[in-house]
N, C-alpha and C positions, 0 to 999 in steps of 0.2 A: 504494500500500500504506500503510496506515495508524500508525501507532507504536504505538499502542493494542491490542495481538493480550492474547487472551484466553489461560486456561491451558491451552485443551484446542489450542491451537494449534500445529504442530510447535516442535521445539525449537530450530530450525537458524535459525528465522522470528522468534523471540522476544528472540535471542540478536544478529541483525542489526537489530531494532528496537534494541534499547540501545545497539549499536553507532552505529546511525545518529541517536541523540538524543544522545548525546555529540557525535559533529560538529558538529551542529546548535547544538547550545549551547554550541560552543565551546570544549568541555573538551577536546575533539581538534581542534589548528591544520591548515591547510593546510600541508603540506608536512611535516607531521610523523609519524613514523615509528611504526607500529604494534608492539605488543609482539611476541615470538615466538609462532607459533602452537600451541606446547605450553606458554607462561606464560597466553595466553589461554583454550587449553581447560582449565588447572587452575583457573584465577578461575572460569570460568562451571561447571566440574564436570561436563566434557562429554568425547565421544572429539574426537579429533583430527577425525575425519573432519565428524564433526556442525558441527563450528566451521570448517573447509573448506566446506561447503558455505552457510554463514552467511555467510563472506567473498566467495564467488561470487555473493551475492544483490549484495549491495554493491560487488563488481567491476563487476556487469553494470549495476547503476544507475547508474556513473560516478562512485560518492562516496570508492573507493580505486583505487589500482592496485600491482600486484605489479611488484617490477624483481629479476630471477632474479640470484640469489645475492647482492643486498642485503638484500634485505626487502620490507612492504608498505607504504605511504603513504596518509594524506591527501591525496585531489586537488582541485588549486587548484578552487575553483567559474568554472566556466566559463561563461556561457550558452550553450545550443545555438544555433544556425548554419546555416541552411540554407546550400550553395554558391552555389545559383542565383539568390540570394536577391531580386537585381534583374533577371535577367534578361528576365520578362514584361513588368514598367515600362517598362522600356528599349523595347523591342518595340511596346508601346502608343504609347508618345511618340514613339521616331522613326522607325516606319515607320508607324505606325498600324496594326498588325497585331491581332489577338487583341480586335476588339471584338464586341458580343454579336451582330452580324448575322450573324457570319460561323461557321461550323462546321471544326475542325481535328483532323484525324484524325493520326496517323501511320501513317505505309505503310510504311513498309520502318523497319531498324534495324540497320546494319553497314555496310562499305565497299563504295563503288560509283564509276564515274566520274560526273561532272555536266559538266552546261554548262559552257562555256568563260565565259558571261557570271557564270555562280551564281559560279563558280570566283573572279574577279575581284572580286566582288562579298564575299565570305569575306573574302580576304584582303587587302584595301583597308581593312578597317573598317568596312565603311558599313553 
């Protein structure tokens, strides 16, 4: 989403662009505490509700978070993270798994019993 929204754009959209170019520049620190959300919608000249769902654009992009009956925050900048994030490397280096010859489906997905060897083989490490 661009910061740049035009006038004929909702208000709720307009309202989270400012929001989120003061972060951006710094004028709102990480870790610092956003005003009340009835001081905000009298600055911007909006219902409550309008400025609720401005703050939800902004929840959901990760750039605030709400902590119930404190308040809402700056959130630290994080970089996202995949979990698995080594897992295929690994795979490729030491077992040689996942190279372009080979074709990998998955077949099942939930709990099953396995081989006594798979079994050994899990929970060794290797």
């Amino acid at each position: 989403m661009t910061d740049e929204l035009g006038a004929k754009a909702p208000k709720y959209l307009q309202i989270a662009a400012k929001l989120r170019r003061s972060i951006r520049d710094g004028e709102l620190q990480a870790g610092e505490q956003l005003p009340a959300e009835t001081a905000l919608a009298g600055r911007f000249r909006v219902s409550p509700i309008t400025l609720r769902n401005a703050m939800g654009v902004l929840r959901a992009e990760g750039l605030i978070e709400s902590r119930h009956g404190v308040g809402t925050f700056v959130r630290e900048s994080r970089r996202l993270q995949r979990l698995s994030r080594h897992r295929y490397g690994r795979a490729r280096s030491d077992l040689k798994l996942l190279t372009a010859h080979l074709r990998h489906d998955i077949v099942f997905a939930g709990k099953a019993q396995v081989q006594g060897e798979i079994a050994g083989v899990c929970c060794t490490g290797r």
